[in-house]
Backbone as CSV, one residue per row, in Angstrom:
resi,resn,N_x,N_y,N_z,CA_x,CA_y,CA_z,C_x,C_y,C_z
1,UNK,-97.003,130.200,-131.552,-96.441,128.998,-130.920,-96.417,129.193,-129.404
2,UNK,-96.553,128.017,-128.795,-97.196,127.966,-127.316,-95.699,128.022,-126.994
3,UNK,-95.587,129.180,-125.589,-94.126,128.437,-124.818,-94.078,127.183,-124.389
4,UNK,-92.653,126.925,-123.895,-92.276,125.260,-124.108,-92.964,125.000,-122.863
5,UNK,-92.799,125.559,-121.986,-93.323,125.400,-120.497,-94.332,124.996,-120.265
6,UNK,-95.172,125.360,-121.386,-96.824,124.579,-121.734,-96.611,123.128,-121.531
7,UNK,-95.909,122.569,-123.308,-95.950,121.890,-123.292,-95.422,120.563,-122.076
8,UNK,-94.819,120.851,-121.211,-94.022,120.716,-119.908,-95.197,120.193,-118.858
9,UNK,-96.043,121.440,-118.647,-97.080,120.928,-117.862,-98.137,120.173,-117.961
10,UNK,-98.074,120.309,-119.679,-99.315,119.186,-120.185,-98.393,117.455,-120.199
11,UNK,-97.340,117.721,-120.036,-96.604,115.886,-120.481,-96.779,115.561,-118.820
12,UNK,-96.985,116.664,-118.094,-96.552,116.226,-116.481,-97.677,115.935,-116.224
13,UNK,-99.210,116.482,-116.129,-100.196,116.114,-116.156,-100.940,114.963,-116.585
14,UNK,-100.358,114.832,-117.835,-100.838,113.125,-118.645,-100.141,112.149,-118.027
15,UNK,-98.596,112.661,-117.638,-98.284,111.139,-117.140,-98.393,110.929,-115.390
16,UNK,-98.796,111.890,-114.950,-100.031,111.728,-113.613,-100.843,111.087,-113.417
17,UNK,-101.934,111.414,-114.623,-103.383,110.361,-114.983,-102.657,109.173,-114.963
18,UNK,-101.501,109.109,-116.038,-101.126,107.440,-115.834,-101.181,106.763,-114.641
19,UNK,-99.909,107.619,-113.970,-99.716,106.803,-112.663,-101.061,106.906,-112.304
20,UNK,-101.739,107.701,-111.573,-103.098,107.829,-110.839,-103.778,106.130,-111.176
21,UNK,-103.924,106.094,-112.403,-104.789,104.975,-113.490,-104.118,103.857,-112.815
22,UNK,-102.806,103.313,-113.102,-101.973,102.055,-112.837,-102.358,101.911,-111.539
23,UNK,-101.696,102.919,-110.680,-101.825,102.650,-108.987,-103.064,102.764,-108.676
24,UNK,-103.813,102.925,-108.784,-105.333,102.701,-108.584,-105.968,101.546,-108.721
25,UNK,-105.714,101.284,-110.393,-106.189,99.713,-110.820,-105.403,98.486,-109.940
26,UNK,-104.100,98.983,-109.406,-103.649,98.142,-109.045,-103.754,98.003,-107.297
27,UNK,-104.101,98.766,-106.806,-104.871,98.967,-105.213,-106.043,98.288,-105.637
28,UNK,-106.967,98.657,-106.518,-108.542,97.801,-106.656,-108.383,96.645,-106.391
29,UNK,-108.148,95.998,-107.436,-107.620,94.572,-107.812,-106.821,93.455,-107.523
30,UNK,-106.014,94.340,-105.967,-105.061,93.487,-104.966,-103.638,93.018,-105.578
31,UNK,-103.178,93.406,-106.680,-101.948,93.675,-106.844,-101.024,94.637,-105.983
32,UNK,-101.351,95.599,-105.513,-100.860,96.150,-104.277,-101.801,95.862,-103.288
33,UNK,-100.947,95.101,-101.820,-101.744,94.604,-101.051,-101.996,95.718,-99.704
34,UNK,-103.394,95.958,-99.080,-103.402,96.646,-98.030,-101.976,96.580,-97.131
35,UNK,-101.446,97.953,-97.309,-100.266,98.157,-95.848,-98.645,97.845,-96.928
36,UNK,-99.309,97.895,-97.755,-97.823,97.730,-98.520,-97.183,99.130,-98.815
37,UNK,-95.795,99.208,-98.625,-95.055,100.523,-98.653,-95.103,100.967,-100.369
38,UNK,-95.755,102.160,-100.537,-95.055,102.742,-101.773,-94.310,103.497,-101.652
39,UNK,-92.959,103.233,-102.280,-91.601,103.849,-102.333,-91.949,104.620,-104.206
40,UNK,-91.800,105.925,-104.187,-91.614,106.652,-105.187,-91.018,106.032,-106.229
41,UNK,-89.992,105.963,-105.477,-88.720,105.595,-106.690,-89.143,104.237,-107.611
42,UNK,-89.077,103.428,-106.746,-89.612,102.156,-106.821,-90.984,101.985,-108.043
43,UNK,-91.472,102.691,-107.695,-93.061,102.923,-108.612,-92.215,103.471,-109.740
44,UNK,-91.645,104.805,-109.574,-90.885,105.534,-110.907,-90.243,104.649,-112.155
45,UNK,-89.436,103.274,-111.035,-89.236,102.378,-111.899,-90.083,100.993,-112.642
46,UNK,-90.993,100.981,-111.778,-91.779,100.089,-112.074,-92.892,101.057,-113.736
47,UNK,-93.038,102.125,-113.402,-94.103,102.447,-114.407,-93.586,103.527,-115.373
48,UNK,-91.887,103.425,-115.230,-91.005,104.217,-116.058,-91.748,105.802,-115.928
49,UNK,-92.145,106.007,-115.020,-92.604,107.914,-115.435,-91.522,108.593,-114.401
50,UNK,-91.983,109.848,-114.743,-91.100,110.919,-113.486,-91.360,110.925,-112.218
51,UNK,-90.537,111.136,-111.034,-90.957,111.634,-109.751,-92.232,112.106,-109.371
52,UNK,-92.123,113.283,-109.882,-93.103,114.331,-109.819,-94.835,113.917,-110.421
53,UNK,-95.112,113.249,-111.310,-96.307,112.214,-111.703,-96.677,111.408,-110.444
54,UNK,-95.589,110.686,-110.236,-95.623,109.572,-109.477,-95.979,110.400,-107.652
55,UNK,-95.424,111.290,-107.513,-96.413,111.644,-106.134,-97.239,112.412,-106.360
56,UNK,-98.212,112.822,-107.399,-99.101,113.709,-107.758,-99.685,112.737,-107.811
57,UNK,-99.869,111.256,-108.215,-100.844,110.312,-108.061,-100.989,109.666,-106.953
58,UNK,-99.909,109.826,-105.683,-100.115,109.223,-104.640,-100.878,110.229,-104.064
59,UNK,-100.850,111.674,-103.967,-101.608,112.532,-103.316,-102.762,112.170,-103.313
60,UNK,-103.257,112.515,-104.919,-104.881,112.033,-105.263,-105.149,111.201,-104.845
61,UNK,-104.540,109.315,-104.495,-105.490,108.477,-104.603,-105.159,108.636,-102.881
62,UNK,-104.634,109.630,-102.201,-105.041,110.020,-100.680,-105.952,110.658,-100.291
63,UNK,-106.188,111.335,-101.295,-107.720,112.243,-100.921,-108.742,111.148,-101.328
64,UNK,-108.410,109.851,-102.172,-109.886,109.133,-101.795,-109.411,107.741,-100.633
65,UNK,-108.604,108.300,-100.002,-108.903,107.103,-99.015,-108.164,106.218,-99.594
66,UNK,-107.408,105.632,-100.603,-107.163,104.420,-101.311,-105.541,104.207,-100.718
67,UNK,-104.871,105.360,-99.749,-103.444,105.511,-99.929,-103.699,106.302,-98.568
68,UNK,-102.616,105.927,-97.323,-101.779,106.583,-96.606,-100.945,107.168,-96.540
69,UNK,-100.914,108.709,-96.159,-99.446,109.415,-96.805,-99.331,109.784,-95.461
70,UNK,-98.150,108.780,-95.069,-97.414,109.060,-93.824,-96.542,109.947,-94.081
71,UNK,-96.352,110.963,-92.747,-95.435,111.888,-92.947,-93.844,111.630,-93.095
72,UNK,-93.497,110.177,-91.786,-92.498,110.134,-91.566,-91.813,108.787,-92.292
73,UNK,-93.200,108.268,-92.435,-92.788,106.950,-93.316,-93.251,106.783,-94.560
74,UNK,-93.567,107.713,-95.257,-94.095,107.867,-96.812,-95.156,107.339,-97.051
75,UNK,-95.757,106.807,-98.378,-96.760,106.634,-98.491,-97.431,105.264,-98.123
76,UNK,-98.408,104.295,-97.753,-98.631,103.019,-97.873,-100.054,102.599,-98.515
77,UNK,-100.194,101.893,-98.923,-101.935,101.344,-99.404,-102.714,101.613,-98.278
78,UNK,-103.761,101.922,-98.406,-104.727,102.368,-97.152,-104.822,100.498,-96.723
79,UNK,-105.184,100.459,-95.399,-105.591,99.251,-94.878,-106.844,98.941,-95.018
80,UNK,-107.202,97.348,-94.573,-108.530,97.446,-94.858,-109.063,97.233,-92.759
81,UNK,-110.177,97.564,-92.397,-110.478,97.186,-91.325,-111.977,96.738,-90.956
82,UNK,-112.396,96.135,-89.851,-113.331,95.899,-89.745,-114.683,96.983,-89.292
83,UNK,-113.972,98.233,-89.248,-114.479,99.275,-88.852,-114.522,99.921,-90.185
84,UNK,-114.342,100.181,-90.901,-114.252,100.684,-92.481,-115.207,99.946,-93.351
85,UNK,-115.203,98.411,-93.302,-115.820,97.428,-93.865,-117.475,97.937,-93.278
86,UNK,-118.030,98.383,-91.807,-119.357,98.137,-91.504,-119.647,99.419,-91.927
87,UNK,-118.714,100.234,-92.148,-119.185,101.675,-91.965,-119.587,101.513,-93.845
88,UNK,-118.712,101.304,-94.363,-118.851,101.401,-96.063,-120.164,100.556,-96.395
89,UNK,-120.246,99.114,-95.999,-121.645,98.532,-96.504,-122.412,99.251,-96.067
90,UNK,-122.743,100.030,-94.623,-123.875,100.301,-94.390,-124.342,101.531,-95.335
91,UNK,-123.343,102.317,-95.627,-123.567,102.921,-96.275,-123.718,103.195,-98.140
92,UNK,-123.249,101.941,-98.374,-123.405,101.094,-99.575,-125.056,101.025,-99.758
93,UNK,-125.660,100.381,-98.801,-126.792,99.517,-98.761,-128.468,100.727,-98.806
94,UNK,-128.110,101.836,-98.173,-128.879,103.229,-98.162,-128.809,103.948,-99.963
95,UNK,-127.788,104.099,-100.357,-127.356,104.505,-101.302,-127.892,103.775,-102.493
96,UNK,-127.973,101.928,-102.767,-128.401,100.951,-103.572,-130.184,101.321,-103.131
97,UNK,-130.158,101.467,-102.112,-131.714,100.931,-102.520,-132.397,102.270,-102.813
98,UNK,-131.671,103.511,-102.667,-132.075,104.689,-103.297,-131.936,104.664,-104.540
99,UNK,-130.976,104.396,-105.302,-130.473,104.406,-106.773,-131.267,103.323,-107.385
100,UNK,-131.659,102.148,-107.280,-132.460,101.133,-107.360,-134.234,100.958,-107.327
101,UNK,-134.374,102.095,-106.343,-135.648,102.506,-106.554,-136.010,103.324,-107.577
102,UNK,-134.497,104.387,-107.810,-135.193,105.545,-108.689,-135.233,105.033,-110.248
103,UNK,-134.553,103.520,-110.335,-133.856,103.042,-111.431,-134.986,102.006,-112.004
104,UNK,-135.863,101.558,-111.186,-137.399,101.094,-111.609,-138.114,101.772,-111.246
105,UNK,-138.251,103.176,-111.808,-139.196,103.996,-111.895,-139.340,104.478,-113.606
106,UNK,-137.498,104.835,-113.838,-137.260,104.923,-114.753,-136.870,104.171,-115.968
107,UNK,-136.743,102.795,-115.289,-135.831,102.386,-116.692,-136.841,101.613,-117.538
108,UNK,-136.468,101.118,-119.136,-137.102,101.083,-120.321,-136.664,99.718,-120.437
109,UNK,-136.677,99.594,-121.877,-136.586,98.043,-122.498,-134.931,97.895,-122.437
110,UNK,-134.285,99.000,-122.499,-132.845,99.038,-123.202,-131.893,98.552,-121.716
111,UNK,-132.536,98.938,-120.564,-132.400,98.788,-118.934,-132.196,97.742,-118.463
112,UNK,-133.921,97.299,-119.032,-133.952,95.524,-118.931,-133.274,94.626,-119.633
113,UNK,-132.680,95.146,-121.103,-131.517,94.402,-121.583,-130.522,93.980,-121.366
114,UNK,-130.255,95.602,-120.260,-128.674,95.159,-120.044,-128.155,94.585,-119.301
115,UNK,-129.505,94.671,-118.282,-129.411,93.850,-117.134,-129.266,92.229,-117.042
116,UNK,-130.239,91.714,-118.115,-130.184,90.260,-118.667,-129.179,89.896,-119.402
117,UNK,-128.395,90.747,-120.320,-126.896,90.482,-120.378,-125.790,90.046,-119.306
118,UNK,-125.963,91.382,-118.759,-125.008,91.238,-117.532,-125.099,90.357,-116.674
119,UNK,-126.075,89.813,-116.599,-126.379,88.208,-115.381,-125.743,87.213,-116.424
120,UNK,-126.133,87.661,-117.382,-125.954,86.010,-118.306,-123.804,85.988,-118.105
121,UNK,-123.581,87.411,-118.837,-122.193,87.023,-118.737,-121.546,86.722,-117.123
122,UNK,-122.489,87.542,-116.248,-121.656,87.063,-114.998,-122.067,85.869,-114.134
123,UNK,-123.174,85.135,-114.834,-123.305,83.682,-114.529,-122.471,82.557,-115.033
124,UNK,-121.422,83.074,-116.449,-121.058,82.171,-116.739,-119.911,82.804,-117.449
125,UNK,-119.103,82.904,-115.762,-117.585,83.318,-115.998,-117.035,83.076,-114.460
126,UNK,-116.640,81.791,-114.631,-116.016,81.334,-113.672,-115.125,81.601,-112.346
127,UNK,-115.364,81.614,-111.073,-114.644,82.092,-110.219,-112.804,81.848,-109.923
128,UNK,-112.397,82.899,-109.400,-110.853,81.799,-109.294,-110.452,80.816,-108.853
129,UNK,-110.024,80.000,-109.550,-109.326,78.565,-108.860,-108.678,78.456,-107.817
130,UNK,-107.654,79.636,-107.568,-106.859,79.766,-106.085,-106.603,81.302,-106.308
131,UNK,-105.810,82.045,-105.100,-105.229,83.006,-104.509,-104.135,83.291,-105.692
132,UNK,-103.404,83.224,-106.776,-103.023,83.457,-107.644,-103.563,83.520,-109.016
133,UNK,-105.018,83.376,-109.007,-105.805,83.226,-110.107,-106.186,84.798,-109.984
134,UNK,-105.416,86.039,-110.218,-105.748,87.319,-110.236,-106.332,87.459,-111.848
135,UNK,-106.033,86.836,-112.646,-107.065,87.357,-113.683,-108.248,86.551,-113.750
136,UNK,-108.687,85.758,-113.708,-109.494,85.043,-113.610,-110.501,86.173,-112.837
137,UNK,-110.122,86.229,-111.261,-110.858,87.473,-110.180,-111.068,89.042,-110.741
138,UNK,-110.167,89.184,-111.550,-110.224,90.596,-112.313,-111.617,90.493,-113.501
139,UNK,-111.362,89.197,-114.149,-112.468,89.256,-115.433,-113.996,89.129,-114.544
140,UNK,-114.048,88.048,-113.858,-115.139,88.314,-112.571,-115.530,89.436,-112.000
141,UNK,-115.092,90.304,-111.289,-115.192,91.558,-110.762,-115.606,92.346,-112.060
142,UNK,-115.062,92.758,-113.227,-115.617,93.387,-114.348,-117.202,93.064,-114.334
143,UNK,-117.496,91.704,-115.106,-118.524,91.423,-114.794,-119.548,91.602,-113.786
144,UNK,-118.974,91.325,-112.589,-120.271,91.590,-111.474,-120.336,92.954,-111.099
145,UNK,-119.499,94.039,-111.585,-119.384,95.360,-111.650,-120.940,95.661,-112.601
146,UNK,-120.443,95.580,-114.290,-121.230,95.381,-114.959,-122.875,95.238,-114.297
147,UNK,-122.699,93.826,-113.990,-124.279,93.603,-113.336,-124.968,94.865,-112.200
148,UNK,-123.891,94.522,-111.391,-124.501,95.638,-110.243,-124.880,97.543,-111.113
149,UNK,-124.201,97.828,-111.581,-123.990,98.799,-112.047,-125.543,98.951,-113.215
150,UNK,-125.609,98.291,-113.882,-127.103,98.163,-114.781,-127.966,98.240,-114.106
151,UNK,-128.190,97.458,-112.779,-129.273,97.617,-111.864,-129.757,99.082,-111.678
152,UNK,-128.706,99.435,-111.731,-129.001,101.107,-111.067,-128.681,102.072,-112.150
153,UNK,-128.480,101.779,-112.973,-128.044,102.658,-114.588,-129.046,103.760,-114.581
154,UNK,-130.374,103.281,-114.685,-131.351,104.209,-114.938,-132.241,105.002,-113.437
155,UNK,-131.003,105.395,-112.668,-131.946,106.078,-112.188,-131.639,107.654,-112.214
156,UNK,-130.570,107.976,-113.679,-131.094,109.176,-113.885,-130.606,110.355,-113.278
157,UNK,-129.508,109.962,-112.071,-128.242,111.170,-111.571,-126.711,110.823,-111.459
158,UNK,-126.682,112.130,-112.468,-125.214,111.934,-112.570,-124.177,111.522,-110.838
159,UNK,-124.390,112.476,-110.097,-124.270,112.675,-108.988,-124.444,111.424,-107.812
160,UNK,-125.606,110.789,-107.891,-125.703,109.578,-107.207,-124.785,108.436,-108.139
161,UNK,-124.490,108.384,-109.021,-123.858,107.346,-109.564,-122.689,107.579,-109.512
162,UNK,-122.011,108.835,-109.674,-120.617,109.394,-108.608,-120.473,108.701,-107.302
163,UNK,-121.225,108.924,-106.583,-121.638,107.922,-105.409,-121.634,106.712,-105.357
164,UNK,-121.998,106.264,-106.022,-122.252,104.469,-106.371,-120.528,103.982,-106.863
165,UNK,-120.103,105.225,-107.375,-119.288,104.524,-108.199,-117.849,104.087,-107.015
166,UNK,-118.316,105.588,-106.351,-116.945,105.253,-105.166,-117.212,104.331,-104.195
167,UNK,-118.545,104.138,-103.488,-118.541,102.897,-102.967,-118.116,101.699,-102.936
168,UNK,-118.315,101.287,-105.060,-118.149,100.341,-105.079,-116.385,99.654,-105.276
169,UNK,-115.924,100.975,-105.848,-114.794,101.127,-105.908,-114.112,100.363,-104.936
170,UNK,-114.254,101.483,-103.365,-113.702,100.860,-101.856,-114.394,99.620,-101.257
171,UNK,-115.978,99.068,-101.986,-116.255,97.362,-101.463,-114.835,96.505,-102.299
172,UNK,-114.623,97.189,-103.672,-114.215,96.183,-104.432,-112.959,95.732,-103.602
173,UNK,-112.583,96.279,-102.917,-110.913,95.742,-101.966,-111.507,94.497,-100.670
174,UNK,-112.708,94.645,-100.338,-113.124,93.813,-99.565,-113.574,92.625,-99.904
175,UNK,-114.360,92.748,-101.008,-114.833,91.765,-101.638,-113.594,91.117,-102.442
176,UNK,-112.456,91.851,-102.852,-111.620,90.856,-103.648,-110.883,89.636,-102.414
177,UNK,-111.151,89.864,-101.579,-110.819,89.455,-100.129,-111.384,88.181,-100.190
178,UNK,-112.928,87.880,-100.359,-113.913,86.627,-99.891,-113.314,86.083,-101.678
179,UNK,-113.292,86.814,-102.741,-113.283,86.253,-104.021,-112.278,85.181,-104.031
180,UNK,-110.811,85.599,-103.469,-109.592,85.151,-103.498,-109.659,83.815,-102.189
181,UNK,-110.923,84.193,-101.966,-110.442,83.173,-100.653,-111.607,82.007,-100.311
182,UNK,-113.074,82.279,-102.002,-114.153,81.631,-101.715,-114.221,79.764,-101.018
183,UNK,-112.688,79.416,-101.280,-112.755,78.071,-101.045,-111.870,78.178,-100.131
184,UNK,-112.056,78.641,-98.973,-110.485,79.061,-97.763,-111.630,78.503,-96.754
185,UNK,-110.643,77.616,-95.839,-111.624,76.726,-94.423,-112.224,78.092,-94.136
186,UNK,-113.598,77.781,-93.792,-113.710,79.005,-92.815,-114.675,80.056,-93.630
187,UNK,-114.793,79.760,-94.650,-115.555,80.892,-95.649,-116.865,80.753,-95.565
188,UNK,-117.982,81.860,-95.604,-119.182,81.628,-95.860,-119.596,80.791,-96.731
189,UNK,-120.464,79.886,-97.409,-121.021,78.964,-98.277,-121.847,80.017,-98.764
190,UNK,-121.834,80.437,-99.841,-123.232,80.882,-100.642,-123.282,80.108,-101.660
191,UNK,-124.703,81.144,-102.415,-124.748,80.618,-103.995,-125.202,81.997,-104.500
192,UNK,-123.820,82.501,-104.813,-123.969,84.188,-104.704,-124.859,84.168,-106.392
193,UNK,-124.703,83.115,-107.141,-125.087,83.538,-108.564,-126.662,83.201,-108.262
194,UNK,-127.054,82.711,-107.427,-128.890,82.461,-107.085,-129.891,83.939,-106.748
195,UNK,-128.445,84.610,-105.974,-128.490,85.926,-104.970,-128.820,86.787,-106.286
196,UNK,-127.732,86.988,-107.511,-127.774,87.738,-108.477,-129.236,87.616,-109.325
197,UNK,-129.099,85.868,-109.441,-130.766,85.853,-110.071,-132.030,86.283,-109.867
198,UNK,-131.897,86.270,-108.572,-133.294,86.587,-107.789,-133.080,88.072,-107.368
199,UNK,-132.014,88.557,-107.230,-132.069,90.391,-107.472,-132.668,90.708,-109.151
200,UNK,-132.173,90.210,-110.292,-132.817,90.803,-111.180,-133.846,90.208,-111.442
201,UNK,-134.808,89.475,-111.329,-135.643,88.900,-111.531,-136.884,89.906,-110.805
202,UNK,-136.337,90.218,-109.831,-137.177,91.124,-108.563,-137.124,92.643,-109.557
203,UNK,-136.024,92.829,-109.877,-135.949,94.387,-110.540,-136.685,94.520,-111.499
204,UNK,-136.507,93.229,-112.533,-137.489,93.276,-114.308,-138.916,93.224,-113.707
205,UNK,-139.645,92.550,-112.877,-140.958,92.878,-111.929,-141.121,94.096,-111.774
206,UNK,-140.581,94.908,-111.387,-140.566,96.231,-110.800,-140.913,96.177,-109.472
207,UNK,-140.416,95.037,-108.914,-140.571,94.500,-107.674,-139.988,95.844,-106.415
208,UNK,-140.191,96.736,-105.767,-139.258,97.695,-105.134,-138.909,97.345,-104.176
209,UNK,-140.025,96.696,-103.349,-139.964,96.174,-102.109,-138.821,95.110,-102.017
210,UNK,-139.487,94.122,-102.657,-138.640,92.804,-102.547,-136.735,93.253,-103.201
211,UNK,-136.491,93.752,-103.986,-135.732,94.275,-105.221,-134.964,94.922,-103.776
212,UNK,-134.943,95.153,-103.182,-134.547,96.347,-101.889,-134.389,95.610,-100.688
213,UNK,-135.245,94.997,-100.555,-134.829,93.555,-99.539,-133.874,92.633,-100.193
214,UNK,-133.575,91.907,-101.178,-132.549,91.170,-101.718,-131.401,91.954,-102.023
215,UNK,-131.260,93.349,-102.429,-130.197,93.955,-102.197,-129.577,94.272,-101.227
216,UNK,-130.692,94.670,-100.093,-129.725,94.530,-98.893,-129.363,93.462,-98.128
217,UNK,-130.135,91.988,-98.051,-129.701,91.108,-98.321,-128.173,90.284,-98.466
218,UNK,-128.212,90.592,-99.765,-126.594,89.760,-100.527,-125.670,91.312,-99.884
219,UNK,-125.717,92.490,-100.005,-125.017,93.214,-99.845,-124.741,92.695,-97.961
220,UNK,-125.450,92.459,-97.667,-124.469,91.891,-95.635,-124.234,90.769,-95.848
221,UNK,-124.499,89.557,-96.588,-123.858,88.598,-96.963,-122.151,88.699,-97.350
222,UNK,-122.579,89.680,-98.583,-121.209,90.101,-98.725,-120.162,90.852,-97.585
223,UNK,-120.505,91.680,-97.241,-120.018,92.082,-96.053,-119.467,91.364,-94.566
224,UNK,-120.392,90.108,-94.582,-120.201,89.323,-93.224,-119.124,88.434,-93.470
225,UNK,-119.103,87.973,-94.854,-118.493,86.767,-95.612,-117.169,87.857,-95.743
226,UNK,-116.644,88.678,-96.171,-115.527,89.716,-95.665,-115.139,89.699,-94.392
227,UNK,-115.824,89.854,-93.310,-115.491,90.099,-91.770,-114.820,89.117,-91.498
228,UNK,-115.766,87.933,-91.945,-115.261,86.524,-91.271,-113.843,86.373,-91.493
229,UNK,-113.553,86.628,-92.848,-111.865,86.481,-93.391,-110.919,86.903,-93.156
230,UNK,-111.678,88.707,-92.867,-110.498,89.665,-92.290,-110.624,89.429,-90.842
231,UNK,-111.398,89.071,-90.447,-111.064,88.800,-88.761,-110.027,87.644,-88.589
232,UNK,-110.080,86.762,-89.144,-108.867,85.268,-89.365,-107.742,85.735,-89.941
233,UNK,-107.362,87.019,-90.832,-106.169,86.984,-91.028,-105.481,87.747,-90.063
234,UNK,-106.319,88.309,-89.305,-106.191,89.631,-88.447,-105.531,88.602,-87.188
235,UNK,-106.374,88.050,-86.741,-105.717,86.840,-85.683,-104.652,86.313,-85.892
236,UNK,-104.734,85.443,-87.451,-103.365,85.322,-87.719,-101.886,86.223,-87.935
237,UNK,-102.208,87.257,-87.744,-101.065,88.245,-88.221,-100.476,88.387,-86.217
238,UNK,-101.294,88.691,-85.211,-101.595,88.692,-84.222,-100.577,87.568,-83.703
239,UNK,-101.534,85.805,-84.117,-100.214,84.811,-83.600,-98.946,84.485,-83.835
240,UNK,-98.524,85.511,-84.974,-97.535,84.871,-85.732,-96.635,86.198,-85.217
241,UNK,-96.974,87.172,-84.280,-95.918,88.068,-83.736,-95.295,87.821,-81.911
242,UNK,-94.001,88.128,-82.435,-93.309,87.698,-81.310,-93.425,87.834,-80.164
């Protein structure tokens, strides 16, 4: 029989992952908003675990950037900025058309399936109605996760898709930004589901060239259509101080 102390460090560990899991999903997805204070306690009560879980998951999601751990003022949601935003697409956009190339070199019938799934479901799953339509934006984001993510399924490294995965992770806070706000005065006009069509359409071709140009493409679309928003709330936060 294991000492108890084992079992101790394994209940403290699992309910770490929890928190880690909750506060994470909930930084992605804009339930915790950039610059918002996390108070320990507060979380402790919100997700019923221990202390000790609960800042073992704020640590971690500080080592990816997702969380500020102020010394003197505890922890806060990382912010988002316009300097973070050019630096991440650009480096988004190097990364896609590497993974994307290596991914129509390699991929099969099962590739091209999933890919034509994934357009179909994320052509026809409706955007949010307003700024409180968080599930609506959550089932969306799954989906266009999905899509993007098939594109590049097959190219075959564990390691670059580690990569892909955190990118998309830290776009997903920017982009939930233009999602929540596609009908806000002031927003870019696309027809982001035309953008999606004509990216896979280019990929099932084995199009590389073009397939690489339309990805980088919608990817500064996306990005500019972000700027525009966070630069207007940024102003507004600006006029509205004393």
């Amino acid at each position: 029989m294991e000492p108890a102390f084992f079992d101790q460090e394994t209940s403290t560990a699992t309910q770490a992952e929890r928190a880690y899991l909750k506060l994470r999903s909930e930084i992605l997805h804009g339930e915790l908003m950039p610059g918002q204070r996390l108070r320990a306690n507060d979380l402790q009560a919100k997700f019923q675990l221990g202390l000790t879980p609960i800042r073992e998951a704020l640590m971690r999601l500080s080592s990816e950037g997702l969380v500020d751990a102020q010394t003197h003022r505890g922890a806060v949601v990382a912010p988002v900025t316009l300097k973070e935003l050019a630096d991440l697409m650009a480096t988004r956009r190097h990364i896609e058309r590497l993974c994307l190339s290596m991914a129509i070199d390699n991929g099969d019938l099962a590739w091209e399936a999933e890919i034509i799934t994934s357009m179909y479901l994320l052509a026809n799953t409706p955007l949010p109605s307003d700024l409180d339509d968080l599930g609506a934006a959550t089932t969306w984001e799954a989906h266009h996760r999905r899509f993007h993510r098939a594109l590049v399924a097959a190219c075959n490294s564990e390691w670059m898709m580690r990569i892909w995965s955190t990118l998309n992770d830290h776009s997903e806070r920017y982009r939930k930004i233009r999602l929540l706000h596609h009908k806000a005065e002031g927003a870019r006009v696309r027809n982001v589901t035309a953008e999606h069509e004509a990216l896979k359409d280019a990929v099932i071709r084995r199009d590389k060239a073009l397939a690489a140009r339309l990805m980088d493409e919608h990817l500064t679309q996306t990005e500019l259509a972000a700027a525009v928003l966070l630069a207007n709330d940024q102003q507004d936060e600006k006029g509205n101080q004393p």
